[in-house]
C-alpha positions in Angstrom: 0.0 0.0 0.0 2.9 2.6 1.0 3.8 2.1 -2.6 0.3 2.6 -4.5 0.9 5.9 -2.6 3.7 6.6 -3.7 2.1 6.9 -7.3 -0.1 9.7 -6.0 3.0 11.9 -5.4 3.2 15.1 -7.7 6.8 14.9 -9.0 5.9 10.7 -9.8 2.7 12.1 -11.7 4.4 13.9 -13.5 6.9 11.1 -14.4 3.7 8.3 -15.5 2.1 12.1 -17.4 5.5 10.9 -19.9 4.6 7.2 -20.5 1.1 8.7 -21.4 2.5 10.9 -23.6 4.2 7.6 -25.3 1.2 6.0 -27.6 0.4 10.3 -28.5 3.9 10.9 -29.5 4.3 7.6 -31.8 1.0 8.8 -33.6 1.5 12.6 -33.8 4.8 11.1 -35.7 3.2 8.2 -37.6 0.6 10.4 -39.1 2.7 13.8 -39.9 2.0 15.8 -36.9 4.9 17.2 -36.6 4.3 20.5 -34.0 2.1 18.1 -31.8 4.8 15.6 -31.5 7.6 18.6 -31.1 5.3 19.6 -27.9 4.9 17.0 -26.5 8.6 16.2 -26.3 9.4 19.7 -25.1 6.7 18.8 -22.2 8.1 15.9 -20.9 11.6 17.2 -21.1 10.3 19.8 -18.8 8.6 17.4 -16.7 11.9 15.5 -16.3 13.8 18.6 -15.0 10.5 19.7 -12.6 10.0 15.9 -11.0 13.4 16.2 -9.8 12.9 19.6 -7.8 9.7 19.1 -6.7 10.2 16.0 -5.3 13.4 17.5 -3.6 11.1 20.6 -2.1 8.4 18.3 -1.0 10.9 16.0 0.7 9.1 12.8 -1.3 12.1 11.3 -3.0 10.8 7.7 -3.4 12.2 4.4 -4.3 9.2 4.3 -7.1 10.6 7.8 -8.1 14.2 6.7 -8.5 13.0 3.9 -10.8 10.4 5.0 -12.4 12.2 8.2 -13.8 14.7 6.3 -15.7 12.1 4.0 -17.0 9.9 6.6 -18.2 12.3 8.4 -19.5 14.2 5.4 -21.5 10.6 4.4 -22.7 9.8 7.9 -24.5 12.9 7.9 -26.0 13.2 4.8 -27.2 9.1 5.3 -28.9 10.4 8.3 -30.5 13.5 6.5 -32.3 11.8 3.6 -33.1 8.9 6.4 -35.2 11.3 8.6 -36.3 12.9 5.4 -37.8 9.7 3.7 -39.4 9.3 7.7 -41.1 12.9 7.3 -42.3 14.0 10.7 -40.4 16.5 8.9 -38.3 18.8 5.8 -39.8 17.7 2.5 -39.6 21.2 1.5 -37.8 21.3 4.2 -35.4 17.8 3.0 -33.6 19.2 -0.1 -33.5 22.3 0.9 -31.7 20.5 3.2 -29.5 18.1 0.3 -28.7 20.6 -2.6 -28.7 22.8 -0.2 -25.8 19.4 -0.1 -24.2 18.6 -3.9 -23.8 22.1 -3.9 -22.3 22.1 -1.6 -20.1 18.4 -3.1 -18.5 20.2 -6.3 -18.0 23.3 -4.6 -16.3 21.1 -2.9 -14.4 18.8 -6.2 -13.5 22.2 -7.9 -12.1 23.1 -5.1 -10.0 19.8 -4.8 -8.6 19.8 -8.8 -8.0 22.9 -8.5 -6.2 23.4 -8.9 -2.4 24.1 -5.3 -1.7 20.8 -3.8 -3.9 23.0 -1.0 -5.6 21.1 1.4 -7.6 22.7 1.0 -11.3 23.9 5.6 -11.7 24.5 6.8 -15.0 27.8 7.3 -16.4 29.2 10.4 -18.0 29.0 9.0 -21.5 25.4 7.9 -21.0 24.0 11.1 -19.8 25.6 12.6 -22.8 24.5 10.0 -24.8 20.7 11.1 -23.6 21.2 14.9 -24.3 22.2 13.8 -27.5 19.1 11.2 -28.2 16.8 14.1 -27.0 18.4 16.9 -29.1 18.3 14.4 -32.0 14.4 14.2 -31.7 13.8 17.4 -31.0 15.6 18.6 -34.3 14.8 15.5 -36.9 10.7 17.3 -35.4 12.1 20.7 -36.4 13.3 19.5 -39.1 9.8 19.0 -40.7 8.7 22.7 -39.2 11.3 24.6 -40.1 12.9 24.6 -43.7 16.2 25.9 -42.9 19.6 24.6 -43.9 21.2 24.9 -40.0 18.6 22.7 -39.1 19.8 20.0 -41.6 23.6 20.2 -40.1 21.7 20.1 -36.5 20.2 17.0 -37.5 23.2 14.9 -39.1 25.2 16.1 -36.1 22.6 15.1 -33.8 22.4 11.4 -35.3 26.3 11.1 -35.7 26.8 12.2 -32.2 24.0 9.9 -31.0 25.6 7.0 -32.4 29.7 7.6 -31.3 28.0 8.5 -27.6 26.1 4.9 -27.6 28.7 3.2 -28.8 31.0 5.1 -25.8 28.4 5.2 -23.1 28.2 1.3 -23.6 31.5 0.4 -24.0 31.7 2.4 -20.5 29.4 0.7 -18.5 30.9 -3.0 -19.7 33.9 -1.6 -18.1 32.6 -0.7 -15.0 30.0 -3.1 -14.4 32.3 -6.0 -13.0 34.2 -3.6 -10.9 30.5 -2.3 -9.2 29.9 -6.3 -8.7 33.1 -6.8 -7.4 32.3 -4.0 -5.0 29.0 -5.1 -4.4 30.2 -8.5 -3.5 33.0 -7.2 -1.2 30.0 -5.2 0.7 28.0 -8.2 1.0 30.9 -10.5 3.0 31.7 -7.4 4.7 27.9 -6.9 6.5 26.8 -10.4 6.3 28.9 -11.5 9.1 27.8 -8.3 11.5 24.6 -9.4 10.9 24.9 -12.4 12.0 26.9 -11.1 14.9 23.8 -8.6 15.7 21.0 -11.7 15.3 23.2 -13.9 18.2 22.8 -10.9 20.7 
């Protein structure tokens, strides 16, 4: 139950107000709606920044919060690539790296969370680049279709280019790191298993 009322919580509305945005932002794209899709991505990149503070103000920083964020968040994105990519704005090999990185880093994650020591999985520096760079790429292959202007082109060939070297980094970075957290996890867990069991004979 404490859970369930967790959802209730304004900064975690405002995270589940992004995964209903998900099903409207794969239409408005699907069907040409270019400056509905381009607003509703601006909205739930302003959501993401205001979840944060207002869930910092109110004091209701929540275990659903710090996992639903990400999940929403990684859910949008990846609805948007995979549109822009049946449209043809964004390349066919780029939503598959940005996807396959993805699937990796959910199973990365999965293990961490599986292990004795319950670690939340933080993003690297390469993958929250990585996410500025899937956002802006979005943002601009929309803009591309509103506004006819040859900047906007560059914007948008950088944007995918940069997408695709940042995945490739961002995941190359968190195979190296991810046996050293488990090898730090796993040192935690022999190191408070046996005052545990010291604290249960008292």
């Amino acid at each position: 139950m404490r859970i369930l009322g967790q959802f209730f919580y304004p900064s975690n509305q405002l995270t589940l107000l992004r995964l209903v945005f998900i099903p409207f932002l794969v239409l408005s794209i699907l069907y040409g709606q270019y400056l509905s899709a381009f607003i509703l991505v601006l909205i739930a990149g302003i959501s993401d920044g205001m979840d944060g503070v207002i869930a910092r103000r109110l004091g209701q920083q929540t275990t659903l919060g710090r996992y639903l964020d990400p999940i929403a968040d990684k859910l949008l994105l990846t609805a948007a690539f995979l549109a822009l990519g049946a449209v043809g704005d964004i390349p066919l090999w780029v939503v598959i790296l940005v996807l396959s990185r993805d699937i990796i880093i959910l199973m990365i994650a999965l293990v961490l969370i599986l292990t004795p020591s319950k670690g939340i999985f933080p993003p690297t520096l390469f993958g929250k680049i990585s996410t500025v760079f899937q956002v802006a790429t979005v943002l601009v292959a929309l803009l591309h279709h509103l506004v006819a202007h040859p900047l906007v082109g560059a914007l948008m060939i950088l944007g995918i280019y940069g997408t695709a070297a940042f995945t490739i980094t961002s995941g190359v970075q968190y195979a190296w790191v991810t046996p050293e957290r488990l090898r730090v996890s796993e040192t935690s867990a022999e190191v408070v298993a046996p005052l545990v069991a010291e604290e249960e004979k008292k």
